[in-house]
DOMIDO-585715 format. One record per atom (N, C-alpha, C): residue in three letters; x negated, y, z negated. Coordinates in steps of 0.001 Angstrom, whole numbers, padded with zeros to 6 digits, always signed. Each point is the difference from the previous one (the first is absolute). Layout:
% DOMIDO-585715
ALAXYZ
...
//
This chain:
% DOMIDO-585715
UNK-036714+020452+026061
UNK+000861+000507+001073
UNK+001396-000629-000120
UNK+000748+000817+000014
UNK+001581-000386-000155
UNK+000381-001076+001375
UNK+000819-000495-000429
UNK+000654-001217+001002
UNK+001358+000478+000217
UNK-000124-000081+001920
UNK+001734+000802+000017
UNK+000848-000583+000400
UNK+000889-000194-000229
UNK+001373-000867+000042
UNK+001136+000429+000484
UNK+000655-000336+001345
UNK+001167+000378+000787
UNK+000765-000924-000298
UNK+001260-000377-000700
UNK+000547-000560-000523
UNK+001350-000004+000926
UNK+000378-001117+000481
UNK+000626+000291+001119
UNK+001367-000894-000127
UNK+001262+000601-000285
UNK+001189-000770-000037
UNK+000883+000719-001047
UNK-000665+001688-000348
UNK+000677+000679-000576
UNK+001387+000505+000644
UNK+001107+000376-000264
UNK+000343-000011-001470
UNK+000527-001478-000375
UNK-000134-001124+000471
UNK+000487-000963-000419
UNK-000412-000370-001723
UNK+000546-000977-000658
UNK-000015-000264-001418
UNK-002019-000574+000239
UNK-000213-000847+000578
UNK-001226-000261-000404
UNK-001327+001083+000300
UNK-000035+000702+001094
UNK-000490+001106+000755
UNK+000101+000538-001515
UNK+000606+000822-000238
UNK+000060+000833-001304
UNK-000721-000321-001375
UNK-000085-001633-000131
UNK-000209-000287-001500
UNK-001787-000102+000348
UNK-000560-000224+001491
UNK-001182-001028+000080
UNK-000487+001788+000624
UNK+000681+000901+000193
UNK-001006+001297+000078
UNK-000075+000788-001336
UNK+000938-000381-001049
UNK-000052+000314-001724
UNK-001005-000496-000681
UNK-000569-001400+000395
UNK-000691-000559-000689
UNK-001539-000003+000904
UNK+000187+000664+001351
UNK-001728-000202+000478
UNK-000358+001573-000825
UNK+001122+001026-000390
UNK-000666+001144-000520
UNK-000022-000142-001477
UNK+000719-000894-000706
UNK-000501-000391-001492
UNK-001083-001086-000285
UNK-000748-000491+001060
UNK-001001-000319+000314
UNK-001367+000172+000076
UNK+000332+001860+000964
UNK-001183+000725+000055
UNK-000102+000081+001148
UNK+001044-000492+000995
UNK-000404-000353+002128
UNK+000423+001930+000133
UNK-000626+000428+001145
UNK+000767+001268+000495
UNK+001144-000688+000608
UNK+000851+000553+000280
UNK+001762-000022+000965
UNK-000166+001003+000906
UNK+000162-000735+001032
UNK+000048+001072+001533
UNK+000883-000068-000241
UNK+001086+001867+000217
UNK+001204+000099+000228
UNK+000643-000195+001312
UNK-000072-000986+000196
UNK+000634-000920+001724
UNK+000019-001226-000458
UNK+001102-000199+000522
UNK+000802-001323+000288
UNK+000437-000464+000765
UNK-000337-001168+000871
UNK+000572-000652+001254
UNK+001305-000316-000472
UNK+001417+000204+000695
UNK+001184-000362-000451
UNK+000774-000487+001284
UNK+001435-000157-000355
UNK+000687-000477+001597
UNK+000659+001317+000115
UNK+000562-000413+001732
UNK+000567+000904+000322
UNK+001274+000337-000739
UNK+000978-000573-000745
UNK+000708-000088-000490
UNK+000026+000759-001143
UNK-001151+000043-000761
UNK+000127+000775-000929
UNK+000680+001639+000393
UNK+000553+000825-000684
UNK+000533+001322+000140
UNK-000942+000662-000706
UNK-000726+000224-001182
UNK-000442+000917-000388
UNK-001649-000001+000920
UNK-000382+001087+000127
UNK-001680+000236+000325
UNK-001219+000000-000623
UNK+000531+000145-001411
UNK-001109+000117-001188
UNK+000918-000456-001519
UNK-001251-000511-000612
UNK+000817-000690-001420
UNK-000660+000567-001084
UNK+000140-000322-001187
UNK-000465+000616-001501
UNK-000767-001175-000385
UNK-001469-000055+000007
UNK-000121-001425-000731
UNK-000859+000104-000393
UNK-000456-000446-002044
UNK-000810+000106-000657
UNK-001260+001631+000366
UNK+001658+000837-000277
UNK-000871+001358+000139
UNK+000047+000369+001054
UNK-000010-000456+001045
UNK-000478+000323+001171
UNK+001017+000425+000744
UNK-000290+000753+001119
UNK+001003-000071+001246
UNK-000402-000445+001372
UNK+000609-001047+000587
UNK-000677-001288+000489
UNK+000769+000305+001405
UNK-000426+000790+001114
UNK+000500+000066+001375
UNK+000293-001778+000544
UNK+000855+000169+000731
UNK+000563-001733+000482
UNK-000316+000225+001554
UNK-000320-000880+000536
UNK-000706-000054+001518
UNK+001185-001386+000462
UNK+000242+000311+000885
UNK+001375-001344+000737
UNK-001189-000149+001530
UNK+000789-001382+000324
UNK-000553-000008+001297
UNK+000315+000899+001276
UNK+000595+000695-000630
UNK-000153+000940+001642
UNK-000777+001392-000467
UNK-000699-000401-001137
UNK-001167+001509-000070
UNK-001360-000289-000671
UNK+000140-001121-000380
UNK-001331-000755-000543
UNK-001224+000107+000805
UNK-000001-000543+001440
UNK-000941-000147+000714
UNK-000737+001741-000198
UNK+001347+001280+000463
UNK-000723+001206-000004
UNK-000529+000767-001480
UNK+000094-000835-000563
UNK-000193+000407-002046
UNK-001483-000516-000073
UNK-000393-001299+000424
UNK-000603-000772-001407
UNK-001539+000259+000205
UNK-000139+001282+001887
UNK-001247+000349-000378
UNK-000323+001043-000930
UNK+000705+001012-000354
UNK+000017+000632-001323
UNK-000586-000748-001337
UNK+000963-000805-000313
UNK-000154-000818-001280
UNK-001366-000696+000319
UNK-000497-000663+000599
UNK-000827-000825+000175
UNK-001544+001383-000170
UNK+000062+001158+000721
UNK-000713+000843+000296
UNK-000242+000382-001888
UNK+001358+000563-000440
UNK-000030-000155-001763
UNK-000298-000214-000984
UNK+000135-001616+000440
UNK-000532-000988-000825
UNK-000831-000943+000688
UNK-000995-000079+000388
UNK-000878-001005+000246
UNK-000169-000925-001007
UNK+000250-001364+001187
UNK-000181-001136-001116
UNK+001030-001105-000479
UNK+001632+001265+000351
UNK+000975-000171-001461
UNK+000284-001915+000708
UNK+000822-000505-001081
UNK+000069-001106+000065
UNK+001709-000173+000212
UNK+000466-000893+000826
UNK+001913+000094-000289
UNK+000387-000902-000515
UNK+000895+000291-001197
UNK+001140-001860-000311
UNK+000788+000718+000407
UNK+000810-001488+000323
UNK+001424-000309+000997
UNK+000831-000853-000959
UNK+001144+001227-000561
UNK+000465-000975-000131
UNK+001936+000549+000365
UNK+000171-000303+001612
UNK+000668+000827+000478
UNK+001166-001311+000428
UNK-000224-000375+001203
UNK+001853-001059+000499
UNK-000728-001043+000452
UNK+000669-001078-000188
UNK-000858-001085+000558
UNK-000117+000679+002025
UNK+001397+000280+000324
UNK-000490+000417+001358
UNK-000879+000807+000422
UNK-000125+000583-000698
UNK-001670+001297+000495
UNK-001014-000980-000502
UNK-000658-001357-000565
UNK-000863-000436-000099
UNK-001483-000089+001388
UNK+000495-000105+000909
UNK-000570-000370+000886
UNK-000376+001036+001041
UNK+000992+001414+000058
UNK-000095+000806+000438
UNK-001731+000651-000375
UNK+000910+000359-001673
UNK-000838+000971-001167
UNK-001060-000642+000440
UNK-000382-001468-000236
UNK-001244-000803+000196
UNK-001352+000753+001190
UNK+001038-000104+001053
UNK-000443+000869+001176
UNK-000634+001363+000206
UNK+000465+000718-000857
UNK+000000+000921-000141
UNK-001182+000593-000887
UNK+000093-001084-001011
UNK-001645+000323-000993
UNK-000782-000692+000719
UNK-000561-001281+000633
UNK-000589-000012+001067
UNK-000658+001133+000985
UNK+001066+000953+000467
UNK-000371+000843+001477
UNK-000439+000660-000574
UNK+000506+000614-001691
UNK-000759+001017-000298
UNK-001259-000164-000883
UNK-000522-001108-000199
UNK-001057-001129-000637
UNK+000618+000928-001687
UNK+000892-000670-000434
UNK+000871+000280-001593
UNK-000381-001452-000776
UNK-001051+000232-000390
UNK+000126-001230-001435
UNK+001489+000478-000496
UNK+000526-001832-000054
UNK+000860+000252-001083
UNK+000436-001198-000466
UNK+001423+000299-001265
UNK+000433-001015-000313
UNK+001239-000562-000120
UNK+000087-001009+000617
UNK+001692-000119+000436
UNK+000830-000688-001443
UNK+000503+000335-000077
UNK+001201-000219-001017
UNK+001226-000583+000186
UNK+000560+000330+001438
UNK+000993-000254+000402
UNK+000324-001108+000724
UNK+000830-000729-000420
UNK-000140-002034+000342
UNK+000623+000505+001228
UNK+000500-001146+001035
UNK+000649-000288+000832
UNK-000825+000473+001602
UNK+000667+000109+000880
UNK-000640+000433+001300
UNK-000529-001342+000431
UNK-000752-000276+001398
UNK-000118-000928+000416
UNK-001881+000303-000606
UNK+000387-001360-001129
UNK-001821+000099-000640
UNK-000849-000789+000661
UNK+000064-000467+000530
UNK-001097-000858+001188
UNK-000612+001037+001049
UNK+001548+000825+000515
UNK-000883+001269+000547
UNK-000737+001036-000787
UNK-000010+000093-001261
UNK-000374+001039-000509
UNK-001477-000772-000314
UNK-000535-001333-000343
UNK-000956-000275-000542
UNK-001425+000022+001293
UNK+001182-000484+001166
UNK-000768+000016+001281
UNK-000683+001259-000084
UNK+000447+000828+000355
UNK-000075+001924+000015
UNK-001058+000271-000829
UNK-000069-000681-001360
UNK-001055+001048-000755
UNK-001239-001071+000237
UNK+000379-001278+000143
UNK-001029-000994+000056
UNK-000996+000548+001455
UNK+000895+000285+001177
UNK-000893+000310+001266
UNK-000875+001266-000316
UNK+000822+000982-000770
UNK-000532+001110-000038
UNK-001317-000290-001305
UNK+000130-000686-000506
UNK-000406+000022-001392
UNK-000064+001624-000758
UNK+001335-000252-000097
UNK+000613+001399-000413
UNK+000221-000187-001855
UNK-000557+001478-000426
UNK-000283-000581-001438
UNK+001455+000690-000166
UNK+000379-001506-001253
UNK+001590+000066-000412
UNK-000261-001305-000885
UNK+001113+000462-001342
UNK+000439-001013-000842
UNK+001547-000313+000254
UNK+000206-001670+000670
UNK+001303+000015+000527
UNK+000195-001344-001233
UNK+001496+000040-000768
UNK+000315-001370-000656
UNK+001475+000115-000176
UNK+000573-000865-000249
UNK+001722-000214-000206
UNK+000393+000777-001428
UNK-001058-000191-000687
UNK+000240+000708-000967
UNK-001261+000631-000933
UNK+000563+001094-000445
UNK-001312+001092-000615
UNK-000162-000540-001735
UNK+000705-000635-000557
UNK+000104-000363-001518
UNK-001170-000910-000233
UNK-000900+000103-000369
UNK-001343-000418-000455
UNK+000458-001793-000901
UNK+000377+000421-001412
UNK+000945-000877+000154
UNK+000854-001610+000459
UNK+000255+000563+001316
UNK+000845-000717+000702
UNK-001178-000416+001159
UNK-000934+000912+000310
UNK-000839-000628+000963
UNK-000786-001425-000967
UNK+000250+000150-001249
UNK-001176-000930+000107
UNK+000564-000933-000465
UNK+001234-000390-000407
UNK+001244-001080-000100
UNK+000006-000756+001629
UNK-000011+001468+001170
UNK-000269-000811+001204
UNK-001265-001076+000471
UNK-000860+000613-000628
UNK-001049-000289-000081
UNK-000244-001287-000826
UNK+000534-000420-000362
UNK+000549-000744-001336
UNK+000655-001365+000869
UNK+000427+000581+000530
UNK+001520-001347+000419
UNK-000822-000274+001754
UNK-000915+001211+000651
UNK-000782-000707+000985
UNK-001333-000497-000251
UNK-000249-000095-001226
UNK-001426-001340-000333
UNK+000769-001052-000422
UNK+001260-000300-000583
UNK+001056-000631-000437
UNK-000214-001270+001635
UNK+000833+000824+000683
UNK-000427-000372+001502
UNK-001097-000923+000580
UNK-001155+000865+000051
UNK-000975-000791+000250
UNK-000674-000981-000834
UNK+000135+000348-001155
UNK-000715-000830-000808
UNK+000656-001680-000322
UNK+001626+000443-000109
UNK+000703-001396-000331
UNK+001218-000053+000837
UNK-000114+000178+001490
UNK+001127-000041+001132
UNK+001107-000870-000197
UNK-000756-001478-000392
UNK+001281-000701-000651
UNK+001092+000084-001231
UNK-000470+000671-000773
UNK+000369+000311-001192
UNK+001536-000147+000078
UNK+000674+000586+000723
UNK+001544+000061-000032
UNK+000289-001208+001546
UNK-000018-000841+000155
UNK+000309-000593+001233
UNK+001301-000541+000058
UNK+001130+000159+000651
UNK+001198-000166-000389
UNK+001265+000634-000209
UNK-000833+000790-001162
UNK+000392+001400-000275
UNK+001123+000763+000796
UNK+001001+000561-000469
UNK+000823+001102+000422
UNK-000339+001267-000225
UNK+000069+001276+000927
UNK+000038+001289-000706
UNK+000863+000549+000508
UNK+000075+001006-000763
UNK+001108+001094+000127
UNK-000604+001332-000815
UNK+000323+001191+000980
UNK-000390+001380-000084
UNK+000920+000795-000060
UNK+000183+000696-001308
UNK+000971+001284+000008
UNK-000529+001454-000701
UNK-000158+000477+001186
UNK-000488+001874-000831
UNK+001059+001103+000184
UNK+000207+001256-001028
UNK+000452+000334-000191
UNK-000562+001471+000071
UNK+000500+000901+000859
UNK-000777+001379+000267
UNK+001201+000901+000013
UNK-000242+001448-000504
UNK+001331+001068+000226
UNK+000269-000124+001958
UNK+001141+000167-000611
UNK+001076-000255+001655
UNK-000989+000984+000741
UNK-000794+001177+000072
UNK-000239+000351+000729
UNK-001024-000177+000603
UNK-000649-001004-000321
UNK-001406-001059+000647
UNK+000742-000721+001161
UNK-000489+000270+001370
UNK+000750-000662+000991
UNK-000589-001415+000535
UNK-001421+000141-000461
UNK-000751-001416+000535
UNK-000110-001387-001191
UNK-000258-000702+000433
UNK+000083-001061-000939
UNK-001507-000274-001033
UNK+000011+000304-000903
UNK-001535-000049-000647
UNK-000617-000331+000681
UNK-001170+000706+000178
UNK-001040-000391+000494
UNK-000875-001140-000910
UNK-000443+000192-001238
UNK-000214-000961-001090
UNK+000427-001157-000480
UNK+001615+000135+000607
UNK+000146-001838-000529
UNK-000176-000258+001364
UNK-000612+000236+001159
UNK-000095-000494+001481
UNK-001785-000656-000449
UNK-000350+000658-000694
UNK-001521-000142+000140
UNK+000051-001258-000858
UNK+000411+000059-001335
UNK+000527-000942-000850
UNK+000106-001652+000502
UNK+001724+000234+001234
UNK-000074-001291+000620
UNK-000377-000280+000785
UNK-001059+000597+000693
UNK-001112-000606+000613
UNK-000765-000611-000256
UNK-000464-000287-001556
UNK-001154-000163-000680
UNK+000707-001434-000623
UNK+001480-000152-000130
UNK+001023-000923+000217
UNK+000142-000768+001185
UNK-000363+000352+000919
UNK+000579-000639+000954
UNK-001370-000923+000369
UNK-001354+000664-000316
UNK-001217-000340-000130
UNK-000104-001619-000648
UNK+000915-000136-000720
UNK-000123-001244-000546
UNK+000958-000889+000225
UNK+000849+000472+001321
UNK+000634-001440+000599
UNK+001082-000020-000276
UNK+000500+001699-000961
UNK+001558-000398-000202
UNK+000404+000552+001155
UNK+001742-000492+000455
UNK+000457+000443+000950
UNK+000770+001158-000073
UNK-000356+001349+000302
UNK+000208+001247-000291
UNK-000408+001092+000959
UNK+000813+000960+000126
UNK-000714+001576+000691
UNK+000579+000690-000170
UNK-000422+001054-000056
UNK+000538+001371-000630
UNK+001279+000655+001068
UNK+000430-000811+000559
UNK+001615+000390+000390
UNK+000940-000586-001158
UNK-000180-001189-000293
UNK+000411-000033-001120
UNK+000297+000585-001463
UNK-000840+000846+000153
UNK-000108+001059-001716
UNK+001096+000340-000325
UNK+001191-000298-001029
UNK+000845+001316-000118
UNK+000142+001519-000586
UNK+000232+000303+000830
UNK-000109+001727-000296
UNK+001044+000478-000769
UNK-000127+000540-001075
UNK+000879+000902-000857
UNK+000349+001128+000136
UNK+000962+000647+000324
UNK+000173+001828+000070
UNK+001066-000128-000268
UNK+000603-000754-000992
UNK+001556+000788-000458
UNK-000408+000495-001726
UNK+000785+000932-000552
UNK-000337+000308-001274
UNK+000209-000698-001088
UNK+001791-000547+000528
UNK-000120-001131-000974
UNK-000414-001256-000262
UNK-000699-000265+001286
UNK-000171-001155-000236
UNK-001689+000100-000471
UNK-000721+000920+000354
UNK-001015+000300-000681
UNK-000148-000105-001213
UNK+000778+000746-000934
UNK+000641-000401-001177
UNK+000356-001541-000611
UNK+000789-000093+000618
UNK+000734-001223-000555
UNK-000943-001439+000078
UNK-000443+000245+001333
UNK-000404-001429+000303
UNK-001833+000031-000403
UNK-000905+001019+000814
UNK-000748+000053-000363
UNK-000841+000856-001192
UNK+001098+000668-000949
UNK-000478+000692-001396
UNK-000694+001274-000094
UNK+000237+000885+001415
UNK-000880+001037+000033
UNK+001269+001023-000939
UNK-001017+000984-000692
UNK+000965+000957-001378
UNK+000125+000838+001338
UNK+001579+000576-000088
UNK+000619+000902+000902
UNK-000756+001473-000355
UNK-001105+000833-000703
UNK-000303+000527+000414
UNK-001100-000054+000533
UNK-000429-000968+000560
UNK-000822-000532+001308
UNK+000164-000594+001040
UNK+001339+000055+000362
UNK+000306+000056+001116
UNK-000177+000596+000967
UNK-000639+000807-000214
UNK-000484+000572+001795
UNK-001549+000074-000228
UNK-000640-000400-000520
UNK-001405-000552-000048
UNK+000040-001142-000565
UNK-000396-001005+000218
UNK-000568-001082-000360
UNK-000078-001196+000891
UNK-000527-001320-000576
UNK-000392-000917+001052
UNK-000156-001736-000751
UNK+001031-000429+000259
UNK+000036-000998-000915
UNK+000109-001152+000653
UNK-001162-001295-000393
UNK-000079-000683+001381
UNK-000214-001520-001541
UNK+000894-001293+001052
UNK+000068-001263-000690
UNK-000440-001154+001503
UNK-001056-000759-000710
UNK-000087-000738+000394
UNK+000160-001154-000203
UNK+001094-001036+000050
UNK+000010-001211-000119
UNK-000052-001328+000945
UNK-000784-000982-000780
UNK-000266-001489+000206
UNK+000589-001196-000542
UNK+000677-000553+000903
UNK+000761-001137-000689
UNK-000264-001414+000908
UNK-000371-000854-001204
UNK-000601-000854+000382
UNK+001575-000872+001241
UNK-000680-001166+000484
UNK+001347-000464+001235
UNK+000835-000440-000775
UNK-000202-000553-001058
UNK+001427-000681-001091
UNK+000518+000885-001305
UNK-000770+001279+000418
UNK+000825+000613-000924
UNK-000419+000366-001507
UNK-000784-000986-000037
UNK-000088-000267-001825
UNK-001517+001149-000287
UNK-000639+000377+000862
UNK-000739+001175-000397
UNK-000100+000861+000305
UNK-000139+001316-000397
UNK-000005+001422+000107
UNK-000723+000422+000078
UNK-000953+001007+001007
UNK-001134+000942-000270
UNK+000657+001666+000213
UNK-000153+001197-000651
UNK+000100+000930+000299
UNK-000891+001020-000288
UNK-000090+000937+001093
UNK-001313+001208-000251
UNK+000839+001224+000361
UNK-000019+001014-000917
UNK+000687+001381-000217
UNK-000519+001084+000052
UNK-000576+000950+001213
UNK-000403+001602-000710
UNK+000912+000819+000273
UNK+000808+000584-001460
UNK+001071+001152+000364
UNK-000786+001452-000487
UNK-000040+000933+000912
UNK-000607+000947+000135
UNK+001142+001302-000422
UNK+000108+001024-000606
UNK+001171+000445-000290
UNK-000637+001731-000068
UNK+000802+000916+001368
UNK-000714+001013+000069
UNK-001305+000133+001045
UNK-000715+000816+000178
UNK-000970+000036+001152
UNK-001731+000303-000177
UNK+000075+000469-001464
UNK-001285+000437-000515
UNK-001367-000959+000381
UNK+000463-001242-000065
UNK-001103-000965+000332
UNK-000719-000297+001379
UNK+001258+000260+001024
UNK-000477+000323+001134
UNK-000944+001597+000915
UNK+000403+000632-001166
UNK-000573+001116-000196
UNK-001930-000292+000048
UNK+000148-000268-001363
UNK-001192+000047-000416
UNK-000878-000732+000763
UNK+000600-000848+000312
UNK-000852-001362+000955
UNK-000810+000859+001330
UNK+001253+000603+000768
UNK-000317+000936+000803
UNK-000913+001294-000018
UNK-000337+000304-001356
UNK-001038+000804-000065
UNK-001118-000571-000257
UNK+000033-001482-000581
UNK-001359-000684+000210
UNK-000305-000346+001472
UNK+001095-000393+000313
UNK-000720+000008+001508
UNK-000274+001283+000755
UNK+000062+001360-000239
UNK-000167+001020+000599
UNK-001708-000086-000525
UNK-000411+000020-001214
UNK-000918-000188-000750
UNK-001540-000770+000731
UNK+000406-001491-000238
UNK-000310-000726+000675
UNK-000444+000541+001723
UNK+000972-000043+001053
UNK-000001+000343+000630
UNK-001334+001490+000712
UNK+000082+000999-000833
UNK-000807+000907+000031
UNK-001507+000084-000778
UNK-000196-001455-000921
UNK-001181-000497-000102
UNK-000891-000477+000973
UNK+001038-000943+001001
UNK-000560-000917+000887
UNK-000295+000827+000821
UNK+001080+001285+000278
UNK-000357+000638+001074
UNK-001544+000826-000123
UNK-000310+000118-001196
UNK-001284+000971-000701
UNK-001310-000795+000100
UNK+000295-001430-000398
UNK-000708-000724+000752
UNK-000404-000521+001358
UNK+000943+000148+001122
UNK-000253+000118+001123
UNK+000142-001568+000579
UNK+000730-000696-001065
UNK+001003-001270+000177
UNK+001104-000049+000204
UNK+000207+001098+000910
UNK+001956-000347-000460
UNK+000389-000796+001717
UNK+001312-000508-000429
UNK+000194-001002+000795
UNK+001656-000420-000482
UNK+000864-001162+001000
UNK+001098-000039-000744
UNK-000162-000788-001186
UNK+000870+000313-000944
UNK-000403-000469-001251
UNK+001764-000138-000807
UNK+000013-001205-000608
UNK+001384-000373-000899
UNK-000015+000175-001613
UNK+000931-000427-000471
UNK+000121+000551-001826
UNK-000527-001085-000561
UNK-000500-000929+000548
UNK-001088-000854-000630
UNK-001102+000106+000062
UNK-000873+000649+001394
UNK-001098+000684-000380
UNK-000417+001342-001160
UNK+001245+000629-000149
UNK+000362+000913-000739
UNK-000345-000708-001648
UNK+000799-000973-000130
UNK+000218-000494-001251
UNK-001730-000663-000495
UNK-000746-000656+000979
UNK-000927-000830+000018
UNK-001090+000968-000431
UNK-000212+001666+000543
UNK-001249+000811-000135
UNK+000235+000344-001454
UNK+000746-000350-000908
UNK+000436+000286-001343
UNK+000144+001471-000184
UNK-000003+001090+000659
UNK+000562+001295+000174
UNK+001325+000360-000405
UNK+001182-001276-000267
UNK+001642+000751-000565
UNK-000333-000046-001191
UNK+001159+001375-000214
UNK+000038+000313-001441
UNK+001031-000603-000646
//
């Protein structure tokens, strides 16, 4: 039985690449898309398809259609950090497995929400398989040897196309797992990149990836100076977040087949050995 997929944040750049790749995959594509009001067009062209756009002032009267349609279908989000919490709501009322993609929004409320509901959803800062397990990486780092850096300085600089308005969600998760071990740090601190040249210049992203990519440095310097630690994932383009996201659609509609589903992150994802 086909697995159906409402892919929601079309026509934006990621919306487009992560509904290209759930149909070079093998996922069906519901032609609907949760979008903002802002958008102007009503319907988009994507991977074949012609993909009607639903805004909040017609969604609520749409999505018993679609839902009636497609039984089952599953949604990624990967739309504004400000609709995080809304959208959240919204797959909730209408019981929408899904999978959020989209960083920012107030995430304490969003974890509350699916946690009360035990609403099945794969929620993480980031979809790059990858990069989850580098996180994964640097929080056993954490627990295992807390002291390890004691002293220690850090400093955080990521680098995203200007039109990312929130501050990574991923190097937030990152220095937490930092801060876990006593350095003095929080993710107000991070610096954020959105100029082009300095994307370029300072942090090395090739100008024709500038409006996709994600290039994140972490450095440690000991209190006198004389040692250096640094950890680097520059991500260049969007394909990886893609794919990640269709393992978790994947994933996701296993658990649901099993009759386990529940909220669930890209480390449970990574852990059932299911990415490709």
């Amino acid at each position: 039985m086909a697995t159906f997929v409402m892919v929601n944040g079309i026509p934006g750049n990621m919306g487009k690449i992560v509904a290209e790749t759930c149909v070079a995959r093998g996922l069906e594509l519901v032609p609907f898309s949760l979008t903002g009001e802002q958008i102007v067009e009503n319907e988009s062209e994507v991977a074949g398809k012609t993909i009607q756009l639903l805004k909040p002032s017609n969604r609520e009267a749409r999505i018993g259609e679609v839902l009636a349609k497609y039984p089952g279908l599953i949604a990624v989000d990967f739309t504004h950090p400000t609709a995080v919490n809304d959208n959240a709501k919204f797959y909730v009322a209408h019981k929408i497995p899904f999978v959020m993609g989209t960083t920012g929004g107030d995430r304490e409320a969003l974890m509350k929400l699916v946690q009360e509901k035990n609403h099945p959803s794969v929620i993480a800062p980031n979809m790059a398989k990858q990069i989850v397990a580098f996180q994964a990486m640097i929080e056993w780092l954490s627990k295992t040897f807390p002291t390890a850096f004691d002293g220690y300085k850090l400093s955080v600089v990521e680098s995203h196309q200007k039109t990312k308005a929130d501050t990574s969600g991923t190097a937030k998760a990152v220095v937490k797992s930092f801060e876990n071990m006593g350095l003095d740090f929080d993710a107000s601190r991070i610096e954020k990149v959105r100029n082009d040249q300095e994307s370029m210049e300072r942090m090395g992203v090739p100008e024709e990836y500038l409006s996709g990519h994600a290039f994140h440095t972490y450095s440690l310097d000991s209190a006198d100076g004389t040692v250096h630690f640094e950890f680097r994932h520059n991500v260049c383009g969007r394909k990886i977040y893609a794919e990640g996201s269709v393992d978790a659609v994947n994933f996701l509609a296993a658990e649901l087949a099993k009759g386990s589903a529940k909220p669930f992150n890209m480390m449970d994802v990574l852990h059932s050995g299911t990415m490709r």
